[in-house]
Every structure is written in C-alpha cells, then in structure tokens.
C-alpha positions in Angstrom: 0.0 0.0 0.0 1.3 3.3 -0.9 0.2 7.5 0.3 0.5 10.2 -0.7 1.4 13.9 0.1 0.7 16.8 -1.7 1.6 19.8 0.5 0.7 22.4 -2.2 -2.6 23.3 -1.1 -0.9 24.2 2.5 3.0 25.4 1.7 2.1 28.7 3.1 1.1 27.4 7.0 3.9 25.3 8.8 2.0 24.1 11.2 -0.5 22.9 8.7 2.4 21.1 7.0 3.7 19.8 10.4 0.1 17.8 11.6 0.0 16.4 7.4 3.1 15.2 8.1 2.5 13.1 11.5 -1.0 12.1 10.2 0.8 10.6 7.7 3.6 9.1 9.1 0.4 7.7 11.6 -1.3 6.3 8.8 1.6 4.5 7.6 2.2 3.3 10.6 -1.1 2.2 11.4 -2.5 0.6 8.1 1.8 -1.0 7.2 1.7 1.4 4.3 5.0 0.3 2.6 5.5 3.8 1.2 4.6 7.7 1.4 5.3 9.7 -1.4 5.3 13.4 -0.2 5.2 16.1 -2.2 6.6 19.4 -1.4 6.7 20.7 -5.2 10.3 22.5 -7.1 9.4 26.1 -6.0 12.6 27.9 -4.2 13.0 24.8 -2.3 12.6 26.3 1.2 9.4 24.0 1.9 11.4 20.5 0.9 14.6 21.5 3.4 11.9 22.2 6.3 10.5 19.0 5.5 13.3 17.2 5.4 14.4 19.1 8.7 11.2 17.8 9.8 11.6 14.2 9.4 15.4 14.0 10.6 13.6 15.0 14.2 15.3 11.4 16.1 11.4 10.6 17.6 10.1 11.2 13.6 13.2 9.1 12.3 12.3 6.4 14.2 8.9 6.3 12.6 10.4 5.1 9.0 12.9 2.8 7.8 14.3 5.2 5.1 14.1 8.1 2.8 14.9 8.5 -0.5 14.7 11.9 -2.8 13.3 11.1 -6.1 16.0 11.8 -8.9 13.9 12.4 -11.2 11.5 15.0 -9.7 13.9 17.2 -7.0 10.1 18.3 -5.8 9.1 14.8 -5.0 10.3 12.6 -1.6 9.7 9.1 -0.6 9.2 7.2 3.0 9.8 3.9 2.8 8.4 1.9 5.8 9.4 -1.3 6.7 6.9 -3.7 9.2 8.1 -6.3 10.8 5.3 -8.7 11.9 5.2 -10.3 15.5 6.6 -13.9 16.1 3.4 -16.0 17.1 4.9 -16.5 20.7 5.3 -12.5 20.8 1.6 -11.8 19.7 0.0 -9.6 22.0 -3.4 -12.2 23.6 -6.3 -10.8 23.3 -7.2 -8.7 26.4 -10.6 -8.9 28.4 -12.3 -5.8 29.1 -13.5 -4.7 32.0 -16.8 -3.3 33.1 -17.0 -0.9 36.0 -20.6 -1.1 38.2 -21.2 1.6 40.3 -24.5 1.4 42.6 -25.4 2.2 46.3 -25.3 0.8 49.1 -28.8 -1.2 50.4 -28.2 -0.3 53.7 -26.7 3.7 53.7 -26.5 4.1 50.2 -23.3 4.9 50.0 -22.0 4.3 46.5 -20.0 0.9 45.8 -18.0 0.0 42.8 -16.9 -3.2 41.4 -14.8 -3.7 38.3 -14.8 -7.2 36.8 -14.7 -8.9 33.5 -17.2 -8.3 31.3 -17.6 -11.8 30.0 -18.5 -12.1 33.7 -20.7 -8.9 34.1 -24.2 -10.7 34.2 -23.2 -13.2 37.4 -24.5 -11.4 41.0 -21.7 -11.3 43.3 -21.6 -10.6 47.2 -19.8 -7.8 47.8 -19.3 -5.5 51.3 -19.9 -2.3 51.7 -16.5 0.0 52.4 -18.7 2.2 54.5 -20.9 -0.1 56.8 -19.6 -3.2 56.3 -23.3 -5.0 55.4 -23.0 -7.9 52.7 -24.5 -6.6 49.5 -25.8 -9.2 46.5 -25.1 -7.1 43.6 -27.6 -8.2 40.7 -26.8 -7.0 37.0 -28.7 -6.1 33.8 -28.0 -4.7 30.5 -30.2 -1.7 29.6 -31.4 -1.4 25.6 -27.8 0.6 24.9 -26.0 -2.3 26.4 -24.7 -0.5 29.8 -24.4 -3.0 32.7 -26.2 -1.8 35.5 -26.6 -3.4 39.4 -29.2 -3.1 42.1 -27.5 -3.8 45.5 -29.6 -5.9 48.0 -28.7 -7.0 51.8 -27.4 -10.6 51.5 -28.1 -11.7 55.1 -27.3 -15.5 55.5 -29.8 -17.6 58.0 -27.6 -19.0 60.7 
C-alpha cells in the first residue's frame, strides 16, 4: 500500500504542514503502508529543506525505515516503511475488558464499585460495603444501549 502527500494546497502554514506530516507518518504506521510519497513541489526549495528538517527530528526518524529523494523529480520525496510482523509466541493475547458497576449501598447508600470482566458482568456477586460493612448481593442487567447496571440488596445469611 502506498500514500501520498501533496503539500501544495498548505505550503504557506507550517504548522498545517507539520500535523500532514504526523498524520501521515500515523497512517503509515497504522494501516503498514510500505511507502509515502510526499510532495513538497520545485518552487525555491525552502518547503522541501523544512520538511526534510522535519523528518530527521530522532522521535520522527524512528517512525520510517528510510528516505529516499526522487532523482527524477527534485520536488518529489519518498518514506519507505518497513513492518516487521510479530513472532506468534510475541503476539499480544487478546485482552478482556473490564466493566466498572457503580451502585449504592442497600443499607446507607453509600455508592460501591466493582470492576470485573465483562464476559462475567451478568453473574450477581456478594460484595461488602467499604462504608458499613453489610454484605450486599449485587444483581446485574443490560439496559437497551448495552450498559451494565446493578441493584444492591442485603445478603443476610440464616444462621
């Protein structure tokens, strides 16, 4: 996959230039574009150096694997990327989000939260209040956007 760069519309606002240039870089990145062809255009050549003084910042350099100025067209510059994929074993796993609950207290409705997994989010759990101390059997439920919501209730045990 290859981008492109045409900075002619904006050679007169360098800061402009300066978010183009990291939101392409970014998409690079991102999507493992192989190459960005940016184009600064032959004028006096004042936009091309401040580009190229641009992506010689070290934390931009480290974005790309090289450049290369087109010898063809002195108003035409190429980023070449290079993407190394992930050894299987180094794959990141997949993570498992967490849903936070947020409800009061049954007893002095004081507010208690619970974070847990979300393929969890539907079990009721006993939880104790921070503030009193009373057992509370949190009970869930998805409302029609799909927000997990509890309703505390006092989770006396007969003994």
């Amino acid at each position: 996959m290859k981008l492109k760069l045409d900075l002619h519309p904006i050679f007169n606002d360098s800061r402009k230039i300066e978010l183009a240039l990291k939101a392409i870089i970014e998409e690079a990145v991102d999507c493992h574009a192989s190459e960005v062809e940016i184009i600064p255009g032959k004028g006096s050549g004042a936009l091309k150096k401040s580009v190229l003084r641009f992506l010689d910042q070290p934390e931009v350099k480290a974005r790309y694997h090289r450049l290369e100025k087109d010898s063809d067209n002195w108003g035409r510059l190429f980023l070449h990327f290079r993407h190394e994929s992930l050894p299987q074993s180094t794959k990141p796993k997949a993570t498992i989000a967490l849903v936070t609950v947020t409800t009061a207290c049954a007893c002095c409705t004081e507010p208690i939260s619970l974070a847990k997994p979300d393929e969890d989010a539907m079990n009721p759990v006993t939880l104790e209040c921070p503030w009193c101390g009373s057992p509370n059997r949190l009970v869930f439920h998805r409302d029609r956007r799909g927000v997990v919501n509890a309703r505390a209730m006092l989770d006396y045990e007969d003994s």
